[in-house]
Backbone as CSV, one residue per row, in Angstrom:
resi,resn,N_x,N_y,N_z,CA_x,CA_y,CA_z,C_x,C_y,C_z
1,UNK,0.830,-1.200,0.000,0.000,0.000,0.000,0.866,1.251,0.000
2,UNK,0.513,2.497,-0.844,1.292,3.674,-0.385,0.371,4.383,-0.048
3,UNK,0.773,5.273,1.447,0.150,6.318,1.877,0.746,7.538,1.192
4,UNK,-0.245,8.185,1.598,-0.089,9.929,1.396,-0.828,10.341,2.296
5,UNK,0.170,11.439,3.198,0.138,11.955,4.219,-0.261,13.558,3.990
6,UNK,-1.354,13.570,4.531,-2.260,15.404,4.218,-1.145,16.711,5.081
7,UNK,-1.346,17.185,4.491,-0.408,18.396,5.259,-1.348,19.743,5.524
8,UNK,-2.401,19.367,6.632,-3.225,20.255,6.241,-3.424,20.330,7.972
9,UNK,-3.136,20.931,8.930,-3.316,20.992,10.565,-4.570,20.673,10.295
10,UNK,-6.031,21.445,10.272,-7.282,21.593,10.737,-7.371,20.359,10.321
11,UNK,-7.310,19.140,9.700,-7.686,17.719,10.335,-6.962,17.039,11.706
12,UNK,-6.032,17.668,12.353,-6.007,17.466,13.467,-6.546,18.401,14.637
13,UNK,-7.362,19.134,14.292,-8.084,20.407,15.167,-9.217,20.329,16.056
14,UNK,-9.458,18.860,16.065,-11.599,18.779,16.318,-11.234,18.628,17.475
15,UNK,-12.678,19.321,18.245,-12.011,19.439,19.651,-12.932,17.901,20.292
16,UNK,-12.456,17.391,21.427,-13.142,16.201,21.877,-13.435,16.096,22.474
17,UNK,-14.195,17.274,22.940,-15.844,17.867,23.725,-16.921,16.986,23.483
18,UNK,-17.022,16.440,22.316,-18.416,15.593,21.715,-18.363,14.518,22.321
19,UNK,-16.946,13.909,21.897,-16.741,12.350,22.353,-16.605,12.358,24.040
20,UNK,-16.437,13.279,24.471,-16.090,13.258,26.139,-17.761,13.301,26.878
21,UNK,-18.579,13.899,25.960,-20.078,13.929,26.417,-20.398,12.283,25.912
22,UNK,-20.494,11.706,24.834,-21.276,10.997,24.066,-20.768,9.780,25.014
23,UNK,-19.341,9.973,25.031,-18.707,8.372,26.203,-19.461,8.934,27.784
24,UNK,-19.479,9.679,28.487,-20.196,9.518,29.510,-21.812,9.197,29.644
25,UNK,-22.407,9.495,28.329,-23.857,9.349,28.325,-23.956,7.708,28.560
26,UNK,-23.199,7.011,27.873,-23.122,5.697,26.918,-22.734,5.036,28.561
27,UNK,-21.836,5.358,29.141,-21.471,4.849,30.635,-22.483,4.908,31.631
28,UNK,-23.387,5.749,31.076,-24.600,6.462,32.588,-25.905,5.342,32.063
29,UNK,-25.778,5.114,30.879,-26.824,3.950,30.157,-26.676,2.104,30.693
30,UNK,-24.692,2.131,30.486,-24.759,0.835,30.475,-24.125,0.658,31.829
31,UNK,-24.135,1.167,32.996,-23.788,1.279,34.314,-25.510,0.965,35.010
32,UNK,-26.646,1.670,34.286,-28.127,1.496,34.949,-28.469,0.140,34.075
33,UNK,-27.914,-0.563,33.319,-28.650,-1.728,32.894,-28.004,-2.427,33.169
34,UNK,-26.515,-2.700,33.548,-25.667,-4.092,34.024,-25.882,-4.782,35.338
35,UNK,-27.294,-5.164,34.959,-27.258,-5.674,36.818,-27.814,-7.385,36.067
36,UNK,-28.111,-8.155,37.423,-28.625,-9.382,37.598,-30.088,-9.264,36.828
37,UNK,-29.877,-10.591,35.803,-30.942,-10.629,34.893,-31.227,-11.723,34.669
38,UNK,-32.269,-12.568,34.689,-32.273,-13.737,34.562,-33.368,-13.941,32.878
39,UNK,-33.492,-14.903,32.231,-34.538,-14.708,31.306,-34.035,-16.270,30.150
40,UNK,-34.953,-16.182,29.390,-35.097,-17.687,28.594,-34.126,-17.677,27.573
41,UNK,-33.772,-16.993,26.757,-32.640,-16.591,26.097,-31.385,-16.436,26.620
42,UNK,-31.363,-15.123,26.869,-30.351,-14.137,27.286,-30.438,-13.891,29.030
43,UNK,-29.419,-14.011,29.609,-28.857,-13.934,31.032,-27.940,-13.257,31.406
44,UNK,-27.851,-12.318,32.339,-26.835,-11.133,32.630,-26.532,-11.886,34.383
45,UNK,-24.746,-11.535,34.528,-24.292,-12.379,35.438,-23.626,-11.062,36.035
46,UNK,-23.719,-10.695,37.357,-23.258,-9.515,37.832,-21.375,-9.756,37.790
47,UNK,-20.994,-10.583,37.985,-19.769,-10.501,38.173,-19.077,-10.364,36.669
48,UNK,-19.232,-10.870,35.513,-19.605,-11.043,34.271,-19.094,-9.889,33.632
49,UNK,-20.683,-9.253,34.528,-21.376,-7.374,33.543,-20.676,-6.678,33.780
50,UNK,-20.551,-6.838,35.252,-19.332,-5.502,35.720,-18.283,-5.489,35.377
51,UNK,-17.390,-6.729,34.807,-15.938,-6.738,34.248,-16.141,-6.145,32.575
52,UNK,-16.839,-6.695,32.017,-17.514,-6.158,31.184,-17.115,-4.712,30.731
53,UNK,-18.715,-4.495,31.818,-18.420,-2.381,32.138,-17.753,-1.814,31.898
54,UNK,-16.741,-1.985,33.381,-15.846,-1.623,34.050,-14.858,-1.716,32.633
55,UNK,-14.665,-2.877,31.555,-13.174,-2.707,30.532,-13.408,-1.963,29.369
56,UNK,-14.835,-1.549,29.270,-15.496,-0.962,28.477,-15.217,0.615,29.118
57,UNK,-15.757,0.918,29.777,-14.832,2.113,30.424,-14.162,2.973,30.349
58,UNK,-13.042,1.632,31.067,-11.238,1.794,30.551,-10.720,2.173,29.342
59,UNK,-11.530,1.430,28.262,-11.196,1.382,26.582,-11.700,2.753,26.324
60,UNK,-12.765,3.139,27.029,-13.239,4.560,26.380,-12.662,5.871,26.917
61,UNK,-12.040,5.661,27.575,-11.154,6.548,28.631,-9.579,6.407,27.598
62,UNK,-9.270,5.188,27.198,-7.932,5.250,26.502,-8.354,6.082,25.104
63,UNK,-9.341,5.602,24.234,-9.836,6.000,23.277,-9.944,7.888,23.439
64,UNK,-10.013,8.703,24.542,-10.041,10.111,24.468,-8.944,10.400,24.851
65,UNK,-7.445,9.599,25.138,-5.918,9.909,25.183,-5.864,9.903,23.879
66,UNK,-6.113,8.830,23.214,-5.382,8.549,21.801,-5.987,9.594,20.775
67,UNK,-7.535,10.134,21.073,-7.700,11.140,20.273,-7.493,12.253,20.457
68,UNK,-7.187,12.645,21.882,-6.252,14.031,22.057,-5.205,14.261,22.152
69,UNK,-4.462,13.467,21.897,-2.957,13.005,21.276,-2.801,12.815,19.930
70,UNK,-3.795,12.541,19.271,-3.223,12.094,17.787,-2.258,11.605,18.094
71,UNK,-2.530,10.065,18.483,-1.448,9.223,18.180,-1.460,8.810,17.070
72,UNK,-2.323,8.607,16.354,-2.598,7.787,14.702,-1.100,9.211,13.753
73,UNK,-1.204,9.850,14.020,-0.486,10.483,13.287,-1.054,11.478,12.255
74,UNK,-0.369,11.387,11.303,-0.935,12.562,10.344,-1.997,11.723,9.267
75,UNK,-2.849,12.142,9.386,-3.939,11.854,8.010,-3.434,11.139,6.747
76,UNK,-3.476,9.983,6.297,-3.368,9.689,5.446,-4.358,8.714,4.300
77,UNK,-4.229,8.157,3.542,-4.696,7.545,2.114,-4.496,6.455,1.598
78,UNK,-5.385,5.131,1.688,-4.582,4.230,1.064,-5.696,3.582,-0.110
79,UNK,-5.686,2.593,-0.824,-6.538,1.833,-1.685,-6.610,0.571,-1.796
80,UNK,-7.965,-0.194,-1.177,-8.043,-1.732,-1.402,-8.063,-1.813,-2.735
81,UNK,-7.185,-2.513,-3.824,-7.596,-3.164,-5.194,-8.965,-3.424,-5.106
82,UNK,-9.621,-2.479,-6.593,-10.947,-3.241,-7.122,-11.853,-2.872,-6.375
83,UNK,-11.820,-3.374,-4.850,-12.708,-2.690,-3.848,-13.119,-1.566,-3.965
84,UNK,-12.074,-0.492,-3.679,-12.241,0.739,-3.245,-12.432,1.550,-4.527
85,UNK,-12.137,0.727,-5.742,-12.495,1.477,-7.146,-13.984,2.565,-6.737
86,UNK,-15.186,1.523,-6.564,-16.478,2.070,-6.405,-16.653,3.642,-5.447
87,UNK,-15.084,3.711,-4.840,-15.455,5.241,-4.315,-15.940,6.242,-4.866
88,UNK,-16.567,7.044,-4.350,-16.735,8.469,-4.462,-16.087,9.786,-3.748
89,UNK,-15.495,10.338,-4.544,-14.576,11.226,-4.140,-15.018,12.857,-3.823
90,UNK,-16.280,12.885,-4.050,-16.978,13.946,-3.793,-18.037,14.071,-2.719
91,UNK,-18.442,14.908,-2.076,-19.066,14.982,-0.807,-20.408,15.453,-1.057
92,UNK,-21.339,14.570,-0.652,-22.698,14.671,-1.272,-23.513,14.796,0.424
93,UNK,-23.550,16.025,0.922,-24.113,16.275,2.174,-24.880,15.793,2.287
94,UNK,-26.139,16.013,0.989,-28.054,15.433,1.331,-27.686,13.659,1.520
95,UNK,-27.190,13.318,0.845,-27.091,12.042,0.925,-26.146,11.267,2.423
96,UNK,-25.597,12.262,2.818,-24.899,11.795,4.336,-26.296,12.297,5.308
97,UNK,-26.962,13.261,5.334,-28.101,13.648,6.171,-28.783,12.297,6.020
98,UNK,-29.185,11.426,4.817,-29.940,10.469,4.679,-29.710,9.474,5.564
99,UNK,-28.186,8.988,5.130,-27.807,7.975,5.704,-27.476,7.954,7.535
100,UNK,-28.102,9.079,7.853,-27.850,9.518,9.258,-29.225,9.051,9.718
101,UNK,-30.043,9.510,9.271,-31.583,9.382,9.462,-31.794,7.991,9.259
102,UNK,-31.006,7.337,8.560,-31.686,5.885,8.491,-30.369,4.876,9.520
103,UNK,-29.993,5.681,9.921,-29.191,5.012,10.630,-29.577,5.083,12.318
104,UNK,-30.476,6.355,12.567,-31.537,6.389,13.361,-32.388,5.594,13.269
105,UNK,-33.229,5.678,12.567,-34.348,4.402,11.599,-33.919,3.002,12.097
106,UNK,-32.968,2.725,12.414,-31.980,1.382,12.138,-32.406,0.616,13.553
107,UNK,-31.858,2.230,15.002,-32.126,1.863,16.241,-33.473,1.841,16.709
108,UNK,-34.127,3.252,16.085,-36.104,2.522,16.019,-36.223,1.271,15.963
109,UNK,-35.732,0.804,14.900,-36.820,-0.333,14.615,-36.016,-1.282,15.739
110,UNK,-35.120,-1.546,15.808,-34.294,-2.760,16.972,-35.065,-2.491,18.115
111,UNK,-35.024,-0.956,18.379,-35.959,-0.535,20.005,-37.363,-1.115,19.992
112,UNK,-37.308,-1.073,18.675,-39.098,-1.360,18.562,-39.406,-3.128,19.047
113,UNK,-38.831,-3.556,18.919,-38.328,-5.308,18.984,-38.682,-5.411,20.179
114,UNK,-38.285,-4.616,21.050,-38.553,-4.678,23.018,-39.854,-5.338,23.445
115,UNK,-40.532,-4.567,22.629,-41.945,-4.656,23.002,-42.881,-6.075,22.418
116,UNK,-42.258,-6.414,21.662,-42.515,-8.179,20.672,-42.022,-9.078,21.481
117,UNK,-41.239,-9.065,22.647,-40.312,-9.786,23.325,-41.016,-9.932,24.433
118,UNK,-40.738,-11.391,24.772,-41.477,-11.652,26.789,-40.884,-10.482,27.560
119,UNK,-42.386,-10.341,28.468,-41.842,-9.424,29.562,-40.433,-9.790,30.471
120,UNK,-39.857,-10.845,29.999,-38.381,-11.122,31.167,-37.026,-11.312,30.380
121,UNK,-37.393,-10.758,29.430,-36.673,-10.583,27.970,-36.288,-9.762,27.605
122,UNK,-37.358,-8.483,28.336,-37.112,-6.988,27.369,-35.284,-6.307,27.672
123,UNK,-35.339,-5.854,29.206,-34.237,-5.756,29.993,-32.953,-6.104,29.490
124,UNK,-33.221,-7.763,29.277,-32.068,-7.831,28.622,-31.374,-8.109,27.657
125,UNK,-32.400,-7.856,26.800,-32.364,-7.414,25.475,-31.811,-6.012,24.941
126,UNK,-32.260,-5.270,26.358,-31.629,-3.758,26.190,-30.230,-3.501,26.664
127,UNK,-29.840,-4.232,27.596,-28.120,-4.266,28.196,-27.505,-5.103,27.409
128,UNK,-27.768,-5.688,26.601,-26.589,-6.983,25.978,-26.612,-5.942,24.676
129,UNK,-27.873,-5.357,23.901,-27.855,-4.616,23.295,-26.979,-3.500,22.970
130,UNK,-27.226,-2.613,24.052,-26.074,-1.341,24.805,-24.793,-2.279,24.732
131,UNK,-24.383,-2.822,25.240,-22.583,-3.573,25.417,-22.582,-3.747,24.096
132,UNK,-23.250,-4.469,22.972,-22.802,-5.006,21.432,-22.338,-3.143,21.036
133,UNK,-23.199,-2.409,21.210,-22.813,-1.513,20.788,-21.875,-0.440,21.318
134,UNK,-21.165,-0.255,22.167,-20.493,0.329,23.306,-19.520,-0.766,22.730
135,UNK,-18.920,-1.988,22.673,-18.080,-2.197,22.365,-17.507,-2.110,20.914
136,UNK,-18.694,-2.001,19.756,-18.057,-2.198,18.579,-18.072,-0.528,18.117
137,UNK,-18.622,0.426,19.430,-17.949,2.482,19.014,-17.019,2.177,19.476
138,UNK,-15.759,1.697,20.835,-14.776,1.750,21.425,-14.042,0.972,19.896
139,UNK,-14.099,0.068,19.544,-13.273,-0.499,18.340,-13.381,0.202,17.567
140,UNK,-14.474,0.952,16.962,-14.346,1.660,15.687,-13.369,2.624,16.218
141,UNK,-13.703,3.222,17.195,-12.969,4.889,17.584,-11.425,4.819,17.526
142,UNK,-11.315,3.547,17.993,-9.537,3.291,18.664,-9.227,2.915,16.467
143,UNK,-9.595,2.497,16.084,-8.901,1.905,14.872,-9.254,2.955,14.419
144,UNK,-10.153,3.759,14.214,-10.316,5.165,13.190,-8.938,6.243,13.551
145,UNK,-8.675,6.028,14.949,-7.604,7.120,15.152,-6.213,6.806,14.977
146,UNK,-6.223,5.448,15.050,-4.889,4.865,15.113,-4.506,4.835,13.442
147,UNK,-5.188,4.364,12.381,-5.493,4.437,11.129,-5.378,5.033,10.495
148,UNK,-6.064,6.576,11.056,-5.455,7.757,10.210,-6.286,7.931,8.896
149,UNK,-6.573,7.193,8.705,-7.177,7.630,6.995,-8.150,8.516,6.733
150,UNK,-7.942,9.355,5.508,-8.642,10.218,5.704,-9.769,10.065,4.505
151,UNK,-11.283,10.296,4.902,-11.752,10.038,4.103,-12.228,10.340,2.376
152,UNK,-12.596,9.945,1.634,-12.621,10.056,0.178,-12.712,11.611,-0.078
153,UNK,-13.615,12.198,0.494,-13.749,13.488,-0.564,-12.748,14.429,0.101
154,UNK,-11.842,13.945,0.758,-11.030,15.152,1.049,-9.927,14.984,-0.222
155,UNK,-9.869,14.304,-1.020,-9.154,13.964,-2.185,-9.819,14.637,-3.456
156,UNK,-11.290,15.194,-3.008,-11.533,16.278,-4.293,-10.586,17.487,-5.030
157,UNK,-10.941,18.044,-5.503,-10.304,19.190,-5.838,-11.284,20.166,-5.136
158,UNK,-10.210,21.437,-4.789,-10.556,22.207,-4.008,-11.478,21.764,-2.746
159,UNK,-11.226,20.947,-1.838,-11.287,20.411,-0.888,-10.993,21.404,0.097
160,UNK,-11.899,21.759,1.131,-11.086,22.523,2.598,-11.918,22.557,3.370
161,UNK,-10.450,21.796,4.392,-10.915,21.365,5.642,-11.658,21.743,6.709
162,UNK,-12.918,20.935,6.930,-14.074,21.137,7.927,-13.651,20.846,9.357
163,UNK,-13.815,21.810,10.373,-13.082,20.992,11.471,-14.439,20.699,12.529
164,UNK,-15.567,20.298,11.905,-16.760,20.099,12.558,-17.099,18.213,12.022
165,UNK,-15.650,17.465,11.022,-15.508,16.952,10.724,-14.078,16.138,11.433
166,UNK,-14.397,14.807,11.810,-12.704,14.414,11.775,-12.194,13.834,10.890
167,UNK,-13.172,13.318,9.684,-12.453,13.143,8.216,-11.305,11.540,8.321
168,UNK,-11.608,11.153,9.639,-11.377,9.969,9.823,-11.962,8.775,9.353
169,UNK,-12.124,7.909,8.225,-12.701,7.217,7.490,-12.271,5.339,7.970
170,UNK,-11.707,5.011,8.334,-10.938,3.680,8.483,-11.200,3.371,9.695
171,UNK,-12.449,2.435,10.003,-13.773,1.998,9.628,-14.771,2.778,9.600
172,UNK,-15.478,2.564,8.955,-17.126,3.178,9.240,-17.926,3.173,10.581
173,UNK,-17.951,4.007,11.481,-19.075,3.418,12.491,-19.917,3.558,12.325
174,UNK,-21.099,4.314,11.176,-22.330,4.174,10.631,-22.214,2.115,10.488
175,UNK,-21.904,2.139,9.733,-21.751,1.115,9.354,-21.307,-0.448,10.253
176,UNK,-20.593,0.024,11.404,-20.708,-1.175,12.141,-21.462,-0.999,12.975
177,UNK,-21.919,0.399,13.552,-22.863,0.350,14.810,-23.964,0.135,14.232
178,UNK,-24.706,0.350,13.363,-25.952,-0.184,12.520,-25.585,-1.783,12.261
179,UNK,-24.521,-2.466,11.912,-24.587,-3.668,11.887,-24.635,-4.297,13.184
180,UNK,-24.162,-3.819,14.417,-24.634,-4.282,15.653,-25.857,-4.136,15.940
181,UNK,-26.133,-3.308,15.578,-27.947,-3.440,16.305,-28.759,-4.012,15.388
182,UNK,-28.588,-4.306,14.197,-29.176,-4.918,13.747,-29.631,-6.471,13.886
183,UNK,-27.930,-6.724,14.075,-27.342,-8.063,14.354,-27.999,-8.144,15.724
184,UNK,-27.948,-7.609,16.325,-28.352,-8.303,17.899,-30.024,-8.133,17.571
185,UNK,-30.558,-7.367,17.471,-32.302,-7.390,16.776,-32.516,-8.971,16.288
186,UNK,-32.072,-9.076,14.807,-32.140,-10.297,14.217,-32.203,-11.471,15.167
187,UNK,-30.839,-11.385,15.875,-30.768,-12.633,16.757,-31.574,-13.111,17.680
188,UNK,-32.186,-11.853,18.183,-32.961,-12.288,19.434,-34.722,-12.303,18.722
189,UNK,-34.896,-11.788,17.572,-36.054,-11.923,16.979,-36.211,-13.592,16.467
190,UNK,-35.430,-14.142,15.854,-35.413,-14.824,15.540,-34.748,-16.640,16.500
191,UNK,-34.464,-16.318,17.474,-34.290,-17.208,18.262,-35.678,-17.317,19.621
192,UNK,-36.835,-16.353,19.178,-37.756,-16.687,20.385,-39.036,-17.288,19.539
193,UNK,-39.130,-18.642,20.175,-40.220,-19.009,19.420,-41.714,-18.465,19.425
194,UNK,-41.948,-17.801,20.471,-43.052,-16.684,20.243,-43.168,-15.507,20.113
195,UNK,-42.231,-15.192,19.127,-41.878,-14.100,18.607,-43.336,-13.918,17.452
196,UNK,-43.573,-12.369,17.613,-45.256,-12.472,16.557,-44.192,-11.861,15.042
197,UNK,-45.166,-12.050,14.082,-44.464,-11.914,12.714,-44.205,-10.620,12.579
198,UNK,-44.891,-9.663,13.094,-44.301,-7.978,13.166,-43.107,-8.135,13.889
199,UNK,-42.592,-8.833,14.571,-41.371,-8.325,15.383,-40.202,-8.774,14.650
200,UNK,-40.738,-10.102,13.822,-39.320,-10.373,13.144,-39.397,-9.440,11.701
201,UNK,-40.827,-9.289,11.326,-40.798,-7.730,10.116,-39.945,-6.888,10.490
202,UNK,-39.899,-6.125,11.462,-38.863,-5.518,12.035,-37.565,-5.774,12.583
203,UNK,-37.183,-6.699,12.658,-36.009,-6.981,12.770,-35.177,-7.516,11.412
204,UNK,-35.881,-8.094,10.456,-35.573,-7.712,9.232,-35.236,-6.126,8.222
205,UNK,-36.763,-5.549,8.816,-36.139,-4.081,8.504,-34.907,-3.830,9.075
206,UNK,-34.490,-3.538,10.541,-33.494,-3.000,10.663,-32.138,-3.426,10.048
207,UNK,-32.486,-4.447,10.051,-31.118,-5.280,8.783,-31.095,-4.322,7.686
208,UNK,-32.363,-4.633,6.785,-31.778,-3.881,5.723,-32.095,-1.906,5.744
209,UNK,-32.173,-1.503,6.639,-32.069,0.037,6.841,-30.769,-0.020,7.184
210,UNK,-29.928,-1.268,8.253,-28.472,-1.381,8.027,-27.687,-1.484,7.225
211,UNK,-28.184,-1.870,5.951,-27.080,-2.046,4.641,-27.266,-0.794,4.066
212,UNK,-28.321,-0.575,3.395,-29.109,0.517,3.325,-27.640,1.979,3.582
213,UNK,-28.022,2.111,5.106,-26.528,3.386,5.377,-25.558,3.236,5.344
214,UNK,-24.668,2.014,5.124,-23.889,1.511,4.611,-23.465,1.687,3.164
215,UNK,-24.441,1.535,2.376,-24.202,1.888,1.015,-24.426,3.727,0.785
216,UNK,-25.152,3.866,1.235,-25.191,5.764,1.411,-24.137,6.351,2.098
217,UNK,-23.027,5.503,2.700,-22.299,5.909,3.072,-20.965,6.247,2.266
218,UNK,-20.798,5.409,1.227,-20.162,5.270,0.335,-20.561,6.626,-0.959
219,UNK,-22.035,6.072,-1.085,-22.686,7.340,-2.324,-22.093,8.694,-1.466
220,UNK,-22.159,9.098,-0.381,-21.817,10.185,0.547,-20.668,10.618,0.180
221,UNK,-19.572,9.862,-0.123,-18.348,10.299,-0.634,-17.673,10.428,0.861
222,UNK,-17.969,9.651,1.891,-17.786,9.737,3.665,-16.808,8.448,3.584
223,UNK,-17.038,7.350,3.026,-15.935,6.385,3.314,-16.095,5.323,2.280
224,UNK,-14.545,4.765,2.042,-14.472,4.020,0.805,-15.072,2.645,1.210
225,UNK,-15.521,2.169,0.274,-16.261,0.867,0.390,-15.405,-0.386,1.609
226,UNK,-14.018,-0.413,1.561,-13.314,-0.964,2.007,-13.547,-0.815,3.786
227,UNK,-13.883,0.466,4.016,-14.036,1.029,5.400,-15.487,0.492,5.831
228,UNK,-16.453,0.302,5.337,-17.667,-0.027,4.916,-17.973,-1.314,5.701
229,UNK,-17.255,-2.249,4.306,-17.128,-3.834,4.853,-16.407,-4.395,5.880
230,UNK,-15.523,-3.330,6.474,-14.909,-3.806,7.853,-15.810,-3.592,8.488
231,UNK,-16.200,-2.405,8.794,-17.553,-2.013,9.282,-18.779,-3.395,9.944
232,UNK,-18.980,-3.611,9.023,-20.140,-4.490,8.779,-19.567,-5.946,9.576
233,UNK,-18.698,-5.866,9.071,-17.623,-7.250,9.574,-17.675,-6.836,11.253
234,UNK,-17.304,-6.286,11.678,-16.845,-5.870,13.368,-18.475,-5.580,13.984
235,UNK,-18.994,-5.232,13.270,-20.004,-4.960,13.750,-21.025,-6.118,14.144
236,UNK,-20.778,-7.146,13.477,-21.849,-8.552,12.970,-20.877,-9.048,14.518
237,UNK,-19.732,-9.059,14.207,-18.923,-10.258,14.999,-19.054,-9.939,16.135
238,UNK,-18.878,-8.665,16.318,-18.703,-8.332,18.039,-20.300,-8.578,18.476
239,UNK,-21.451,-8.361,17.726,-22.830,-8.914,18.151,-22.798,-10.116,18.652
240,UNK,-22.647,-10.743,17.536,-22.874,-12.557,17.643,-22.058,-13.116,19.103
241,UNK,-20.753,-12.177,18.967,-19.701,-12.973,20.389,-20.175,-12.607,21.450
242,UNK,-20.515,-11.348,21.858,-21.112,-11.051,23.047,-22.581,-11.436,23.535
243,UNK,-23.529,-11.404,22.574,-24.556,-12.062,22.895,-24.987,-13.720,22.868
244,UNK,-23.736,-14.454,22.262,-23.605,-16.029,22.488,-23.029,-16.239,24.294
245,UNK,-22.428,-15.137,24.483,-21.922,-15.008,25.791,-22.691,-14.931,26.615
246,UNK,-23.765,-14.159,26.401,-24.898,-14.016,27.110,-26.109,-14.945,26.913
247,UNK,-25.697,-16.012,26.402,-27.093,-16.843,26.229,-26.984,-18.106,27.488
248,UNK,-28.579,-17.787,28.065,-28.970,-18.509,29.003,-28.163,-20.405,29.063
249,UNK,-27.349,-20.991,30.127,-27.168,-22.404,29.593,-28.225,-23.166,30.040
């Protein structure tokens, strides 16, 4: 691979005010749902949850060193063969507003799933939920910064730099945090045998409102296809592992 390294400061400028709010919200969420849970599926084990938590945390606490350090370094560029051909190198705002909205759309419909689910189900459906996703933002965040890459349309012509942007592209977290919630939706829709046919309608939707911003993410000119399918990849896996973890023996 050859990089090319941006020489442009204001992609290292964003201040990490956002992420210092968004990680404490995410801690104040999955600190009130990690308790003792018992249920037919899915089972939450206090000693378990709290190590859990508690490394989840830690990771998000390292994750706001490494981004106020720029340790990843300076911004750079690389290209999967063939893959990454399908980029778009231009920045198509309406179409990133879209893929934002349906990436909202994504957690509706998974939230919506709660309520299709036995009453001793819902709970923890919502904490195993929260952790799939709390762990696969801590992975995206730490590999987006460490990575460096900067995304497609800053390679336009006449390009200049947004610093309401971190232009960090290498992985997508549209794209894997929509594949976690989807993924954990699916799973638990489809593993309860009295599950009613609206709930797995919806848990199908959120699947595909998950690919869905995934591919608008790309039309967006926000991240190369390559960033995309990792995405999707980390996002599926870290579902499936943590909530097999959590299944009742």
């Amino acid at each position: 691979m050859k990089f090319k390294h941006l020489k442009n400061n204001a992609l290292n400028t964003r201040s990490s005010a956002s992420g210092v709010g968004l990680t404490l919200v995410k801690m104040c969420i999955i600190f009130c749902c990690a308790m003792p849970l018992r249920g037919q599926y899915l089972q939450l084990k206090p000693q378990r949850d709290v190590a859990i938590t508690s490394g989840l945390a830690l990771h998000s606490g390292i994750n706001l060193l490494i981004e106020h350090n720029h340790w990843g370094g300076s911004a750079r560029t690389w290209e999967v063969p063939v893959l990454d051909g399908l980029a778009q190198y231009r920045l198509q705002p309406k179409t990133a507003k879209i893929s934002d909205g349906l990436a909202m759309g994504t957690a509706l419909a998974a939230g919506a799933i709660t309520w299709a689910l036995p009453a001793n189900q819902r709970r923890e459906y919502i904490a195993v939920g929260l952790q799939n996703v709390w762990i696969t933002a801590n992975l995206t965040q730490t590999v987006k910064v460490l990575a460096a890459r900067n995304r497609p349309y800053t390679q336009s012509a006449g390009f200049v730099s947004d610093s309401r942007d971190d232009h960090y592209s290498f992985f997508s977290g549209h794209s894997s945090i929509t594949a976690s919630v989807a993924t954990t939706a699916l799973m638990m829709a489809l593993n309860q045998s009295n599950m009613p046919a609206w709930g797995k309608a919806t848990a199908y939707t959120a699947g595909g409102l998950a690919l869905t911003t995934a591919a608008l993410r790309i039309a967006a000119g926000k991240h190369y296809p390559s960033d995309v399918v990792t995405g999707i990849l980390v996002g599926v896996g870290v579902s499936v592992l943590n909530t097999q973890l959590h299944r009742a023996r």
